[in-house]
C-alpha positions as CSV (number, residue, x, y, z in Angstrom):
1,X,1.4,-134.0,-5.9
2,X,-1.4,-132.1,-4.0
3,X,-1.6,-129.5,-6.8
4,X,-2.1,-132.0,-9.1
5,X,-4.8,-133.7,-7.1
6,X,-6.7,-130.3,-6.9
7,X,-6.4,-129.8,-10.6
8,X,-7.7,-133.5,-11.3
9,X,-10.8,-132.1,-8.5
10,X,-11.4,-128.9,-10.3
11,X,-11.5,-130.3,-13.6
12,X,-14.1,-132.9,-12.8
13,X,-16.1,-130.3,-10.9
14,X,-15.9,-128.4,-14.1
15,X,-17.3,-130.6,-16.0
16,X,-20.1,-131.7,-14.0
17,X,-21.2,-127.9,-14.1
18,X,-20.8,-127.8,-17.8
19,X,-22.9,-130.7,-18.3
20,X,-25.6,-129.7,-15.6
21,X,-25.8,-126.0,-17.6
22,X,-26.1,-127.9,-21.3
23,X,-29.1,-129.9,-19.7
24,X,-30.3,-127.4,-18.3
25,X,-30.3,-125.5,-21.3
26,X,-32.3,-128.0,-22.9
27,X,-35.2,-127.4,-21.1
28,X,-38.7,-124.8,-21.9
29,X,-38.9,-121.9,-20.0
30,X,-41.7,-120.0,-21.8
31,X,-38.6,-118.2,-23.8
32,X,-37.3,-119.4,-27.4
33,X,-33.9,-120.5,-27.4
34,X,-31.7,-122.5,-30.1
35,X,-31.0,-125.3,-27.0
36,X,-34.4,-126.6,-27.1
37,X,-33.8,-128.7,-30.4
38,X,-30.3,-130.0,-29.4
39,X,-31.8,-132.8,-28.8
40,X,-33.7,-133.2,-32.5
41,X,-32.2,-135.7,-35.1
42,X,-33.1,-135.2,-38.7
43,X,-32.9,-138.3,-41.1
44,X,-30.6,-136.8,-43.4
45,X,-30.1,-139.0,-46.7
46,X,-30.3,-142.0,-44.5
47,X,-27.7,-140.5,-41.9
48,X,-29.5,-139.4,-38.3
49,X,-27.9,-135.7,-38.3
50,X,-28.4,-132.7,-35.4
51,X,-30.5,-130.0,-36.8
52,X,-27.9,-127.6,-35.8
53,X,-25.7,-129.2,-38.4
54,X,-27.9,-128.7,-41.3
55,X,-29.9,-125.6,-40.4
56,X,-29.8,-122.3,-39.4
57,X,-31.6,-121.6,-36.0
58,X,-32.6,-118.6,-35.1
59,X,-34.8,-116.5,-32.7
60,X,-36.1,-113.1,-34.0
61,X,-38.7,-112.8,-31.1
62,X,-38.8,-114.2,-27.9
63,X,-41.1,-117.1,-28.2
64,X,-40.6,-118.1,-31.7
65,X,-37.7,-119.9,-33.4
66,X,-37.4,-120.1,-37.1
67,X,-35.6,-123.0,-38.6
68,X,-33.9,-122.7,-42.3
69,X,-32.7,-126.0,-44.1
70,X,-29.1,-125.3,-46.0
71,X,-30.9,-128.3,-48.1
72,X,-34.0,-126.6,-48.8
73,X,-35.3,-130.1,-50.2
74,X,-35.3,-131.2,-46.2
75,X,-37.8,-129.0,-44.6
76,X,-40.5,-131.4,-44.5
77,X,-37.8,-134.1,-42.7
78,X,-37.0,-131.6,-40.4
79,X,-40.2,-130.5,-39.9
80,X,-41.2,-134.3,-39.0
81,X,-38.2,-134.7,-36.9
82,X,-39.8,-131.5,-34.7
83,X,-42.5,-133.7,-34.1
84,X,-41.3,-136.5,-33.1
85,X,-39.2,-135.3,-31.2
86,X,-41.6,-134.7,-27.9
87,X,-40.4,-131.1,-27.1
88,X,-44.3,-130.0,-27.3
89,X,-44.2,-127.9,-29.9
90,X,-45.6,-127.2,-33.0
91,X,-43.8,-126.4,-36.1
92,X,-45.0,-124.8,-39.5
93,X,-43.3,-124.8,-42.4
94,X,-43.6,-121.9,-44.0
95,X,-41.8,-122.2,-47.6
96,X,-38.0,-122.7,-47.3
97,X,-37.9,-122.3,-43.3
98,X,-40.0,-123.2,-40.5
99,X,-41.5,-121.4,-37.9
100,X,-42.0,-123.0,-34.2
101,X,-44.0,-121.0,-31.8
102,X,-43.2,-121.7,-28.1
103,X,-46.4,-121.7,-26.5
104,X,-46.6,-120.2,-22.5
105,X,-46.2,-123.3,-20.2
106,X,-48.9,-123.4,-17.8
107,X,-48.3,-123.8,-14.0
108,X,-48.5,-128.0,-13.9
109,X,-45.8,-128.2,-16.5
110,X,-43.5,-125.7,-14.7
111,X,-43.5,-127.6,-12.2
112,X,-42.6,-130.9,-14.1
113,X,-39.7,-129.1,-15.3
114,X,-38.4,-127.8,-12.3
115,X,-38.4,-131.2,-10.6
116,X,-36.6,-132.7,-13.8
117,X,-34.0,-129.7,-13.7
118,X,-33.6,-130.9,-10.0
119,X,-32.9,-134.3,-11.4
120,X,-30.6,-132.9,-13.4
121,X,-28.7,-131.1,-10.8
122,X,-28.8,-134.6,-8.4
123,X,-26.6,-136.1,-11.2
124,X,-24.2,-133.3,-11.2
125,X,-23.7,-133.6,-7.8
126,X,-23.2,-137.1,-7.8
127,X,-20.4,-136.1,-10.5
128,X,-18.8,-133.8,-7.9
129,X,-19.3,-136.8,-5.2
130,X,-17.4,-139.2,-7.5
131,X,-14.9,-136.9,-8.5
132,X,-14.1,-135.8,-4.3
133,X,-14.1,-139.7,-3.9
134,X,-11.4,-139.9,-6.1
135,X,-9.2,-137.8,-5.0
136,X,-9.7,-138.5,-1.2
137,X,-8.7,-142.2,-2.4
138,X,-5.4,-141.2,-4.3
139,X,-4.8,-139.1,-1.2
140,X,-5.0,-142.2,1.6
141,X,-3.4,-144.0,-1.3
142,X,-0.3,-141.5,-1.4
143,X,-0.2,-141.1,2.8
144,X,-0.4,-145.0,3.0
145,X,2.5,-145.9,0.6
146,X,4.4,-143.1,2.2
147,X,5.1,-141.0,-1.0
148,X,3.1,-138.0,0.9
149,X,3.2,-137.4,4.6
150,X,0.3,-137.8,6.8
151,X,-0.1,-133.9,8.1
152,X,0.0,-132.8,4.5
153,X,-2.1,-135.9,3.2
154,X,-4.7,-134.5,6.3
155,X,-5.0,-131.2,4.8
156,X,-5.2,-132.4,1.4
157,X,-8.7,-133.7,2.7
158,X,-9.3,-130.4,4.4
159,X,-8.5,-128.9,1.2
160,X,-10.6,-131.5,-0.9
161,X,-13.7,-131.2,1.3
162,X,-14.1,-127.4,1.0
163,X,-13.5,-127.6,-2.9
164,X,-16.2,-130.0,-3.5
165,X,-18.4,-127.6,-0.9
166,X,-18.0,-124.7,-3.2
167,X,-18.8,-127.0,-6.2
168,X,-21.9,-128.3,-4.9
169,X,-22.9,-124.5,-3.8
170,X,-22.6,-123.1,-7.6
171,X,-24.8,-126.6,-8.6
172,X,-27.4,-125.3,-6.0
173,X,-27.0,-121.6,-7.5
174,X,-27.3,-122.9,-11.1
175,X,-30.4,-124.6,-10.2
176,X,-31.9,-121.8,-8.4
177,X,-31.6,-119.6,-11.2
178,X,-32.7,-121.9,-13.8
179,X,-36.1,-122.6,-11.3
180,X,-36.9,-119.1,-11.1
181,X,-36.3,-118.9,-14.9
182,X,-39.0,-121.7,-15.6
183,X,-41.4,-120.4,-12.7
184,X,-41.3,-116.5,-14.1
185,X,-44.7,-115.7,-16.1
């Protein structure tokens, strides 16, 4: 019962990381990278569709992205849907593909991302909080009903608290690197 407990923990720690890192990955950093048009919907014969899903996205150089429509009929959609899209940046079309410079952030915007990457990591550990909640609940649950005993229940708890520690450590970790990342010239 305990092991299953710190499995259900685990997991739920595991996916707050995994969804901290994708949002994370979503954000500038001075450096091209394929994450920064997740977030970009293209109207796709009447169907909002990612751009991953009808492009090619690639990133010959490290602060330019070139995008290539399967449907070469789409690059002006997709080159609208850039735009829209707020990620402050500038695409040009450039016969069948497009070509997106990422311009170098300047200091005041580095700092606007940082704090939302520290948003970002708030949420995860409000994930982890949840998730520890949980399982400390199914645990006083268990040691109340009598189906674990109390000494066991008690280091379950022990047990729970240092697991949600380490979690929150690697959040702190994963936000440290991505800060230095976005504050590097």
């Amino acid at each position: 019962m305990m092991d299953d407990v710190l499995k259900e923990l685990h997991t739920g720690i595991g996916k707050a990381h995994d969804a901290l890192k994708r949002e994370l990955a979503k954000l500038r950093t001075g450096r091209a990278n394929a994450a920064m048009l997740d977030s970009v919907r293209v109207d796709y014969y009447g169907t909002p569709t990612q751009l991953s899903q009808m492009a090619n996205i690639s990133v010959p150089e490290p602060r330019l992205l070139i995008v290539k429509p399967w449907d070469k009929s789409q690059v002006k959609f997709v080159e609208k849907a850039i735009r829209e899209a707020e990620l402050g940046l500038n695409p040009q079309p450039d016969g069948e593909m497009i070509r997106i410079p990422i311009p170098a952030l300047n200091e005041e915007r580095r700092r606007e991302l940082v704090k939302i990457s520290k948003k970002s990591g708030e949420e995860a550990k409000i994930a982890i909080r949840k998730a520890r909640h949980e399982a400390l609940d199914f645990l006083s649950e268990a040691d109340q009903s009598g189906d674990m005993p109390a000494d066991e229940a008690d280091r379950g708890k022990k047990k729970v608290e240092e697991v949600v520690a380490e979690g929150i450590k690697q959040v702190d970790a994963i936000l440290a690197h991505k800060e230095k990342d976005i504050m590097e010239i």
